[in-house]
C-alpha positions in Angstrom: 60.0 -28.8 -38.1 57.2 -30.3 -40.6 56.1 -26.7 -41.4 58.7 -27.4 -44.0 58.2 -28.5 -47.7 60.7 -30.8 -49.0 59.5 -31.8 -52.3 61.6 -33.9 -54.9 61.5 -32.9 -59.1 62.6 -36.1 -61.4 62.8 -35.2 -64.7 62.1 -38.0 -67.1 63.5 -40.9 -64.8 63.9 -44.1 -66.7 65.4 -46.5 -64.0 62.4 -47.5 -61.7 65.4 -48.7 -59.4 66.4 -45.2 -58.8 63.3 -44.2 -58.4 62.8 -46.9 -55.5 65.7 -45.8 -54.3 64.4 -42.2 -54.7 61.4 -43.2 -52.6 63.1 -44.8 -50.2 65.4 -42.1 -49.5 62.0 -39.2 -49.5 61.2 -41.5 -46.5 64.3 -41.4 -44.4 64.8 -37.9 -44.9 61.0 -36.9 -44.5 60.7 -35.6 -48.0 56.7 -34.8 -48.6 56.5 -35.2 -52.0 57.9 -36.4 -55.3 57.3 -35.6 -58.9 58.4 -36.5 -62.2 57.7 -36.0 -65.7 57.9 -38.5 -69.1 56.8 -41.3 -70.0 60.2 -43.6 -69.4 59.3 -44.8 -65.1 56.2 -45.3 -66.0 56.6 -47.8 -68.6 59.0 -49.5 -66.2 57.0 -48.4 -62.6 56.0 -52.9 -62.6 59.8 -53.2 -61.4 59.8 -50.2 -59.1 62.5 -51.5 -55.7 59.9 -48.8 -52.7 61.5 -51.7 -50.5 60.4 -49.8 -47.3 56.7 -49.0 -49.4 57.2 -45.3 -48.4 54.9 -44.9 -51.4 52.3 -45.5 -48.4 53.3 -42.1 -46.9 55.5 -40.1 -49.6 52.9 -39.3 -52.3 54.5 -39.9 -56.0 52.9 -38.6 -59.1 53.5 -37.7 -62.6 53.0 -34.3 -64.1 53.3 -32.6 -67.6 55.4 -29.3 -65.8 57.3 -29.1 -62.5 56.4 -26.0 -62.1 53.0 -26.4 -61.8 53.5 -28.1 -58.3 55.3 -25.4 -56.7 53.3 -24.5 -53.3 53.3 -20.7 -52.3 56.6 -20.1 -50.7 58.5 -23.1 -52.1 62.4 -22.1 -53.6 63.1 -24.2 -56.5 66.6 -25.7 -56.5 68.1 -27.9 -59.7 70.8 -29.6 -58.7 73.4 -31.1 -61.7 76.6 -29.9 -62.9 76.0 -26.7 -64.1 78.7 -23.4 -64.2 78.4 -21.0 -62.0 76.2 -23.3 -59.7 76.9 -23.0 -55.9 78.7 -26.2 -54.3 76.4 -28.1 -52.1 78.2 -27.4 -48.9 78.2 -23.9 -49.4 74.1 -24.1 -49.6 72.0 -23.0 -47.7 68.6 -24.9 -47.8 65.3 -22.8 -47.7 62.1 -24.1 -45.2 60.5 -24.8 -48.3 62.2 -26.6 -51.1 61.6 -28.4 -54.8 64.8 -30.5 -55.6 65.0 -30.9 -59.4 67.3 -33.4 -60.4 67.8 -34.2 -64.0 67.1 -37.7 -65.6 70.0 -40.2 -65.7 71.0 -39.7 -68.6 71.1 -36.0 -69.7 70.8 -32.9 -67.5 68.1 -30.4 -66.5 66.6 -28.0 -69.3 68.4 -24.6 -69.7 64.7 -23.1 -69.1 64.2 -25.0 -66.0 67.8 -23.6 -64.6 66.9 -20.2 -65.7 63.5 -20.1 -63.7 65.3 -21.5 -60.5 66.0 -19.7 -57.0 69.0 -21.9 -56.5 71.5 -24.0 -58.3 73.6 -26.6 -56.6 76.0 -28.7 -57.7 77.5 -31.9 -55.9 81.5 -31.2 -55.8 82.5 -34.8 -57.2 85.2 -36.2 -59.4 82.8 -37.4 -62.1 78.9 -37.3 -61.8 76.6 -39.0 -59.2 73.6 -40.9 -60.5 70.3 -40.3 -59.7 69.4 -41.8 -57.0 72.8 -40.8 -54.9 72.7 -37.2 -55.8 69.1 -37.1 -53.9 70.0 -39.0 -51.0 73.4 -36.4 -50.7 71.2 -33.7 -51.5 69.0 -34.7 -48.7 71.4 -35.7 -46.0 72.8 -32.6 -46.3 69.6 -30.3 -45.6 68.8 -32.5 -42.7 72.5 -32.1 -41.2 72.3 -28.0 -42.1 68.9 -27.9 -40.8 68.4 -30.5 -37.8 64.9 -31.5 -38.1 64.9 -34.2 -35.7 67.1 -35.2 -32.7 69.5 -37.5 -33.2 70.6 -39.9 -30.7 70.0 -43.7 -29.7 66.3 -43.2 -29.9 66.3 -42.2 -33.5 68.6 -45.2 -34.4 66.2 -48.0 -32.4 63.6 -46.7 -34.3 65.0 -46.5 -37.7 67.3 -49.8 -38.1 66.4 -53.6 -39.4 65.0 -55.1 -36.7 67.8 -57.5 -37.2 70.3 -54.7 -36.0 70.8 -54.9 -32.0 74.3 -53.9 -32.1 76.0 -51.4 -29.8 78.8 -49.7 -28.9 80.8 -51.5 -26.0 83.7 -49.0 -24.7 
């Protein structure tokens, strides 16, 4: 399913944790692309946490407009707690996607919601932070959409290679 486009917006992250965490997440979930704007990760980038260095693979880069990176094609969808937003598992994803998610600590532009195809919200009791609103974001295109099989295949190749454990019935 890789003629798909999963791209990630960050507007003005400051925590280079949750951007590792960002990363690290674009990985699992086969994200293509990340993008933020400001100046805030990369004062902080020295103490960025890519624990898996997906960097490697998932291309991350700064840019002056969001917009600017949208491929032909490509539905943009901010996701934060806006009114009148759809609820997440209502969504449904489109092939080609750019997840804006706002910085952690304000919210997405009203310009940037108004020029969207799509806005999602996560239905919590109280807001997610960064980093957990994109991997929830991205778990839940990969269990609407089913880009790869899962069974015990895709769990050998994707655990610690500490993990042997199975199931004994």
């Amino acid at each position: 399913m890789k003629n798909t486009i999963i791209n990630i917006g960050l507007i003005n992250p400051k925590s280079p944790s949750n951007v590792g965490s960002v990363l690290r997440a674009s990985g699992c979930f086969q994200a293509d692309k990340i993008f933020y704007t400001g100046v805030r990760f990369e004062r902080a980038a020295q103490f960025n946490t890519d624990t898996q260095s997906v960097e490697g693979y998932v291309s991350l880069k700064g840019v002056d407009d969001l917009y600017s990176t949208v491929e032909y094609g490509t539905e943009v969808v901010c996701v934060d707690l806006v009114e009148g937003a759809t609820s997440l598992p209502d969504f449904k994803h489109p092939e080609k996607a750019l997840y804006v998610f706002g910085p952690e600590d304000g919210t997405i532009s009203q310009d940037i919601v108004n020029k969207a195809d799509h806005v999602v919200y996560i239905p919590t009791i109280g807001c997610l932070n960064l980093a957990a609103s994109v991997n929830v974001v991205l778990y839940d295109r990969v269990a609407k959409l089913k880009p790869f099989t899962a069974n015990d295949d895709l769990i050998r190749e994707s655990r610690d290679i500490n993990n042997h454990r199975k199931v004994n019935k």
